[in-house]
C-alpha positions in Angstrom: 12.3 -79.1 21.1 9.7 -80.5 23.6 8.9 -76.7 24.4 8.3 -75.7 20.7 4.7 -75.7 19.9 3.5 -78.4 17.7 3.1 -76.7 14.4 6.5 -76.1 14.9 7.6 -78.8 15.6 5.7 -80.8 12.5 7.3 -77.9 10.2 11.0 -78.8 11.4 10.7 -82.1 11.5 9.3 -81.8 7.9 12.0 -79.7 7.3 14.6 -82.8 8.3 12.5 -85.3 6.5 12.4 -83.4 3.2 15.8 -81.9 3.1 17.7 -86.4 3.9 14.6 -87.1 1.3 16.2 -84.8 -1.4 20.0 -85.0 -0.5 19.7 -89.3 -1.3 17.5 -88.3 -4.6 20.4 -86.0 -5.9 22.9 -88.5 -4.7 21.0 -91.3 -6.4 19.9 -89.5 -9.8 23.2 -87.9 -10.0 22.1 -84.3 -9.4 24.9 -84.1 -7.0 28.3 -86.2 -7.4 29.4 -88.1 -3.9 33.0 -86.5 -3.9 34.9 -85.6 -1.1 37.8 -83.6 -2.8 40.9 -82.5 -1.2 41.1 -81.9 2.6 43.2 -79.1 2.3 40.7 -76.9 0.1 37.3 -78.0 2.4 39.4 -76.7 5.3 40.7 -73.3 4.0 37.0 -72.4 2.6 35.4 -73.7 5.9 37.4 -71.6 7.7 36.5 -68.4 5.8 32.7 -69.5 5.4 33.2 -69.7 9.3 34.5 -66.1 9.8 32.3 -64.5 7.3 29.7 -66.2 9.1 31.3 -65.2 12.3 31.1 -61.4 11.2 27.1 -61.5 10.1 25.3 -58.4 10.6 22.0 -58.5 12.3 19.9 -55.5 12.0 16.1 -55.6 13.4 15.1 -59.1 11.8 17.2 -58.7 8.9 20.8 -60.4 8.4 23.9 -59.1 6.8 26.1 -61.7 5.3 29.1 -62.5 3.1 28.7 -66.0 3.3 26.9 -66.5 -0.2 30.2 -65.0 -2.0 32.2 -68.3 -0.9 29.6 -70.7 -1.0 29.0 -69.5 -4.8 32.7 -69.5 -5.4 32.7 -73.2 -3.8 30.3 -74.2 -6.0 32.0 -72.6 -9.4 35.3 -74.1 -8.3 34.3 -77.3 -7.3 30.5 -79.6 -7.4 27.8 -79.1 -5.2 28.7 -81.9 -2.7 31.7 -80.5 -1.8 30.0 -76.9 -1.3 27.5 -78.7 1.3 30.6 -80.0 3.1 32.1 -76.6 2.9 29.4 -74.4 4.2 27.7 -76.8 7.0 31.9 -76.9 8.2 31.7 -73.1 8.4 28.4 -72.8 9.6 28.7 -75.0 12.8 32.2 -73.7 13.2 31.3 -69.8 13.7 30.9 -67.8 16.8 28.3 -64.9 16.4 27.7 -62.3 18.8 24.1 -61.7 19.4 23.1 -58.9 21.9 26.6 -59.2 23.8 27.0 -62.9 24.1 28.6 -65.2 22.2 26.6 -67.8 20.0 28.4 -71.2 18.7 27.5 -74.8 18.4 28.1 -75.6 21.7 25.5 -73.3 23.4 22.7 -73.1 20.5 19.8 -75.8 20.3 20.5 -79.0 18.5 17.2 -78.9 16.7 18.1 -75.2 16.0 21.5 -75.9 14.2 20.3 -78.6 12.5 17.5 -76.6 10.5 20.1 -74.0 9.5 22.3 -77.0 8.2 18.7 -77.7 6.2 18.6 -74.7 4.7 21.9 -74.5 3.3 21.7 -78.0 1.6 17.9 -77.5 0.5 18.9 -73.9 -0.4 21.9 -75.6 -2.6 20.3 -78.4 -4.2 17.2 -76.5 -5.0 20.0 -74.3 -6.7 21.9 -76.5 -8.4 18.8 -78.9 -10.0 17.8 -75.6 -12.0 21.0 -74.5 -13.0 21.3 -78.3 -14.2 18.4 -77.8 -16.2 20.4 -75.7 -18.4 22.8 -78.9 -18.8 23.5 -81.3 -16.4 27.0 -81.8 -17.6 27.9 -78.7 -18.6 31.1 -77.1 -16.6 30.7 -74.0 -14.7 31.6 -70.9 -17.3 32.3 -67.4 -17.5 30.8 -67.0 -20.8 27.3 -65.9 -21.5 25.4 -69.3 -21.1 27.4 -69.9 -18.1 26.8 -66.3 -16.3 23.2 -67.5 -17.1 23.2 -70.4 -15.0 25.0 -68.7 -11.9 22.3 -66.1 -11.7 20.0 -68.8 -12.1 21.4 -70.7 -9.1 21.8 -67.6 -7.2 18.3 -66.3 -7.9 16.9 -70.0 -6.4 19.2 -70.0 -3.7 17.8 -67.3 -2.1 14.2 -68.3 -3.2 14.8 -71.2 -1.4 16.4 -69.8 1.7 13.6 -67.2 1.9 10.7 -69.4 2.1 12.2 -71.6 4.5 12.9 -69.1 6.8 9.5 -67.3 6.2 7.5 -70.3 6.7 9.3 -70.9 9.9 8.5 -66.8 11.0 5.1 -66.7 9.7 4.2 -70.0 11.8 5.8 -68.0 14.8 4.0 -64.4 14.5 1.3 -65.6 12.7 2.0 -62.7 10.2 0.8 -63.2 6.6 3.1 -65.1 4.6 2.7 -63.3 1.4 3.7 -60.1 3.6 6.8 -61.2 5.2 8.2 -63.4 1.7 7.9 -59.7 -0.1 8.9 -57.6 3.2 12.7 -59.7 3.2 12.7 -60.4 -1.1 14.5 -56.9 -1.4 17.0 -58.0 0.6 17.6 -60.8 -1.3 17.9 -59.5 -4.4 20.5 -56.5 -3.2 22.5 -59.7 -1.5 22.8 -61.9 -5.0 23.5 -58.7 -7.4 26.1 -57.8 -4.4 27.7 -60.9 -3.2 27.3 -63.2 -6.6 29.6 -60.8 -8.9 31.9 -61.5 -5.5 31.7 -65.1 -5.2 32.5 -64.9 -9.3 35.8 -62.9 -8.9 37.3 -65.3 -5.8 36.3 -68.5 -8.2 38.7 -67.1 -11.2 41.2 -66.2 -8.6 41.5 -69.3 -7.1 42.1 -70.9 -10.3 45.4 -68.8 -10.7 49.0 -69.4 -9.4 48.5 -67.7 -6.3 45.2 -68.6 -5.3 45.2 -68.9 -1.4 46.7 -65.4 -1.2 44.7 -64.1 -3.8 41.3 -65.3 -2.3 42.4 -64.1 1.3 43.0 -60.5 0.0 39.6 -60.1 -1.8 38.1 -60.8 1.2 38.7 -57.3 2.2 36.4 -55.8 0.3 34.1 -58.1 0.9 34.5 -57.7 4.7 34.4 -53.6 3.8 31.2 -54.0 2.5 30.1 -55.5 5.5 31.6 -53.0 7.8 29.8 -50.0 5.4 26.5 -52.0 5.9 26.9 -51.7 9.2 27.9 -48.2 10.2 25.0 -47.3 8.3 22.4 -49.3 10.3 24.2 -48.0 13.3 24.4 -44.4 12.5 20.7 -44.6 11.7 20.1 -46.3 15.0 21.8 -43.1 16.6 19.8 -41.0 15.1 16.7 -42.9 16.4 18.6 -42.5 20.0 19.5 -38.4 19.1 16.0 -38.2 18.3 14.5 -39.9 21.0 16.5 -37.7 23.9 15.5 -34.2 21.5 11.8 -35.8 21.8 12.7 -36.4 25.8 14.4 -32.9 26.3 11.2 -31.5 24.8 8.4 -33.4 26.6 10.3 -32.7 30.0 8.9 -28.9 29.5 5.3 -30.2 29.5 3.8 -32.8 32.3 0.8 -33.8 30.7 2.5 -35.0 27.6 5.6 -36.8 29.4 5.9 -40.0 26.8 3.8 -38.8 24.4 5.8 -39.1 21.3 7.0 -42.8 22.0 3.7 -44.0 22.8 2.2 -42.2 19.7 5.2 -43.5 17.8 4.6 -47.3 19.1 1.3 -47.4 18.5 1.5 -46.0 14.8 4.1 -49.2 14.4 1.2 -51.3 15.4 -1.4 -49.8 13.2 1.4 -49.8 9.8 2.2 -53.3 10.8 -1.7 -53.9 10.2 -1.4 -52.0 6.9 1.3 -54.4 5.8 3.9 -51.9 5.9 7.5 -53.0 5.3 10.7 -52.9 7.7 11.9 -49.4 6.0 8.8 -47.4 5.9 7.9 -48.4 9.7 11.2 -46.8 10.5 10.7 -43.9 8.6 7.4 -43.6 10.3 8.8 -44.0 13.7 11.3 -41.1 13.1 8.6 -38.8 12.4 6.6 -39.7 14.9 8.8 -39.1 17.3 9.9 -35.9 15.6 5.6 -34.9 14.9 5.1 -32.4 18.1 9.0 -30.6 18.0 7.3 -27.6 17.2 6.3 -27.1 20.8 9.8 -26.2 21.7 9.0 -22.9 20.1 5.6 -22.4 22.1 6.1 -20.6 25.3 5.7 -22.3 28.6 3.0 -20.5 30.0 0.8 -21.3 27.0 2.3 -25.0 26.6 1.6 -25.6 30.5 -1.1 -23.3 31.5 -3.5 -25.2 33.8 -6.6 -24.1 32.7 -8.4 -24.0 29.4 -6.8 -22.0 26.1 -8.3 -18.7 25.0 -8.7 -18.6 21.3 -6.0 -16.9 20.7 -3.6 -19.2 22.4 -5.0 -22.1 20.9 -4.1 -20.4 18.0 -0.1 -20.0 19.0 -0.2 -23.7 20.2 -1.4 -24.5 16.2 1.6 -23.2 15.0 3.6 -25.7 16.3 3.5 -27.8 13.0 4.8 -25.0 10.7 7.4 -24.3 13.4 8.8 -28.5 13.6 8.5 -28.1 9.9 11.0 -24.5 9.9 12.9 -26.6 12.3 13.6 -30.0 9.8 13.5 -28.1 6.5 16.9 -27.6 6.1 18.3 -31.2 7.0 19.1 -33.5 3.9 17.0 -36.4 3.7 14.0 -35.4 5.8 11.5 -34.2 3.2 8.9 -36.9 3.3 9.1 -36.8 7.3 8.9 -33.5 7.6 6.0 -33.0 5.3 4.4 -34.9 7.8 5.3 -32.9 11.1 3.7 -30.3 9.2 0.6 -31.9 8.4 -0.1 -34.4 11.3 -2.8 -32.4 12.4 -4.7 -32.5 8.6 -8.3 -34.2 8.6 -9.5 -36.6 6.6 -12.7 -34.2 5.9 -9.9 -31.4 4.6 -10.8 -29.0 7.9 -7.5 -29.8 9.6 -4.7 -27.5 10.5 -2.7 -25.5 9.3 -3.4 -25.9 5.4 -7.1 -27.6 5.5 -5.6 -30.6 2.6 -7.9 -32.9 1.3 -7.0 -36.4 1.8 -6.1 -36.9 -1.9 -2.8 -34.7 -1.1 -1.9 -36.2 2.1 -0.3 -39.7 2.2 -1.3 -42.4 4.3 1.4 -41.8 7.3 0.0 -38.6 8.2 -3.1 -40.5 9.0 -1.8 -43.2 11.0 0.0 -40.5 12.8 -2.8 -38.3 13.1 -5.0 -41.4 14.6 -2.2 -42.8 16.6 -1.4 -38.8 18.1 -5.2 -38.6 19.0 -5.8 -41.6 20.6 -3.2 -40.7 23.3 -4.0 -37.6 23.5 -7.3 -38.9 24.7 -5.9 -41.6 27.0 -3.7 -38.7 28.8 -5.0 -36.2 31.6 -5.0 -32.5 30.4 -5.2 -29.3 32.6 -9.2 -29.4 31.1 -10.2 -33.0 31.5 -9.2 -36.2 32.4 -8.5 -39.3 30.6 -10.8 -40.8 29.0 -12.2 -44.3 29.5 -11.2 -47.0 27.0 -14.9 -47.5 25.9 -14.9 -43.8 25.1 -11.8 -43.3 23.2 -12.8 -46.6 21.2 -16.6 -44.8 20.2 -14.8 -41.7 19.2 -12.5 -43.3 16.7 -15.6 -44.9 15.5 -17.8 -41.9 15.4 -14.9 -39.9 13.7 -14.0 -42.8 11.1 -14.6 -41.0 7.4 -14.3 -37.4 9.2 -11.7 -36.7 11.1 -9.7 -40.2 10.8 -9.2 -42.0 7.5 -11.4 -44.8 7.1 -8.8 -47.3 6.2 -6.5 -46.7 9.2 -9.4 -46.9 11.3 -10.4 -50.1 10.1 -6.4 -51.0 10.6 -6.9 -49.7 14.6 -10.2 -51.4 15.3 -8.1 -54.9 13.9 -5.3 -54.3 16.4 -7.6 -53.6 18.8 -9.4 -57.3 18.2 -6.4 -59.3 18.1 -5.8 -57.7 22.1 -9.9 -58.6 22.7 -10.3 -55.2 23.1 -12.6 -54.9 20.2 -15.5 -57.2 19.3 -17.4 -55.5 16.6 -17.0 -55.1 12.9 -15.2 -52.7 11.2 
């Protein structure tokens, strides 16, 4: 913890302080009943929190999990105490595989584990004091009134869990707070109208004659869902990767722009993450980036690699190329907004752009951070006509060109970028 810097350090020890603070309040008050229960039922749902745990999907800075399902049915089926027990249990007991290795409680900080034990009892006491608002003695239900209070519990569950966590990241990247809470709050809502109507169904099943049978076998759906979750992420990962060696193939015909579509790509992450653009939408606007220039593979190599200056007329052909990526997507299912922007990435702000001179009204904003992001290396790469450009240079002509040729708004996003690196000292 020594290497931690000290506002993180103050924020988890406040964590630790606020979450023993709250668990001897709800102890004391009784918000929460000291019962231990029966050995037998904390073991079998610590072992399944463990392996749901155990099979959580982690995709970018997102996590897939089925946890919640058995923590809520825990909570239905028995009292809040025992639901702490249950999930810290399974918590410190899974094994996680994270980028090939193997994570588990014997390898993983102390200070590290014993936050994530915060969150779950905050999370769960936070939970369980509104849901006792609704009646502090009143048995979990299936009825109206008690569907009420689950969702209620559920809802500031993952409230709590979500600011906890986002405190911690936004202390980290120094991202706005407001940003990241509403960036991963889409998530959490999918996760509770998912997993709660799941953690419902294995609380009425445990209470029949079969119940540990009963309970194991619904987990297979539950698992299934997990598993779907993931081949999804995964086949759109591949499709990055297909992409990405299509973008490679391409580039390999023409030396001077060797990299050009990852770099433009990269930087037009950095500019969206300035615009406050969510995890989905940066993807999206990766994908065309790297798809923007596939056009070129239908421009001929002697025009696409001639060493000298274009005549008018080739220039011409090499404008094509955004119709032609555009020909190229327009059949594939699920492309439409990314392809409208192959076609357009070479539009202008001031509406004399190529090939269909649009104003900026009928443009959206991703063609712009494209069309800035494409320029910019453009002008920090050597051409057959002129060498790269000096940083100072390329900086004054996104200034010079900021209400013309660039929108004004993903200028001023640039130029911010730029400052945090101390690459930029002026104002916007």
């Amino acid at each position: 913890m020594k290497k931690l810097q000290m506002n993180i350090r103050i924020y988890l020890l406040s964590i630790y302080f606020i979450t023993v603070s709250l668990l001897f309040l709800s102890i004391k008050f009784n918000y929460i009943s000291f019962d231990y229960g029966k050995l037998e039922e904390i073991v079998f749902f610590s072992i399944i929190v463990a392996i749901t745990e155990s099979f959580s999907y982690l995709y970018k800075s997102m996590s897939f999990t089925t946890t919640f399902a058995i923590q809520l049915a825990a909570y239905i089926i028995f009292d809040p105490f025992i639901t702490i027990i249950i999930s810290i249990l399974g918590f410190s007991l899974r094994v996680l595989k994270v980028n090939g290795k193997y994570k588990h409680l014997f390898n993983t900080p102390f200070y590290g584990t014993l936050f994530n034990h915060c969150i779950i009892i905050l999370s769960l006491i936070s939970g369980n004091f509104f849901c006792n608002l609704l009646g502090a003695n009143a048995k979990m239900s299936y009825d109206f009134f008690g569907l009420v209070r689950i969702f209620i519990f559920s809802s500031v569950y993952f409230i709590t869990n979500t600011l906890i966590i986002t405190s911690l990241y936004s202390l980290m990247t120094k991202k706005s707070f407001i940003y990241s809470f509403l960036n991963n709050a889409r998530l959490m809502f999918i996760t509770i109208f998912i997993m709660a109507p799941f953690g419902i169904l294995l609380s009425l099943i445990y209470k029949g004659q079969y119940k540990y049978l009963m309970i194991i076998l619904v987990l297979f759906p539950i698992m299934l869902a997990r598993y779907t979750f993931s081949l999804y992420t995964q086949s759109q990962s591949k499709y990055v990767q297909t992409v990405d060696v299509l973008m490679h193939a391409m580039e390999a015909r023409d030396k001077y722009t060797e990299g050009h579509t990852k770099r433009v790509g990269e930087l037009s992450i950095l500019i969206a993450t300035e615009l406050k653009y969510n995890q989905w939408k940066k993807d999206e606007l990766y994908m065309a980036a790297l798809l923007h220039d596939v056009g070129k593979i239908g421009i001929d190599d002697a025009i696409l690699n001639k060493p000298g200056k274009l005549t008018e007329e080739e220039y011409e052909i090499i404008k094509s190329h955004p119709v032609i990526g555009y020909n190229i997507l327009k059949d594939i299912d699920g492309m439409d907004k990314i392809n409208f922007i192959v076609k357009h990435h070479h539009e202008r702000y001031d509406g004399k752009g190529y090939p269909d001179n649009c104003k900026p009204d009928e443009l959206n904003m991703e063609i712009f951070i494209i069309q800035l992001a494409d320029s910019v290396d453009a002008m920090a790469t050597d051409r057959p006509y002129r060498k790269t450009l000096t940083d100072e240079r390329i900086l004054q002509e996104v200034i010079d060109n900021r209400g013309t040729q660039f929108h004004p708004e993903v200028v001023d996003a640039y130029l911010r970028y730029l400052k945090k690196l101390g690459k930029y000292s002026g104002g916007e």
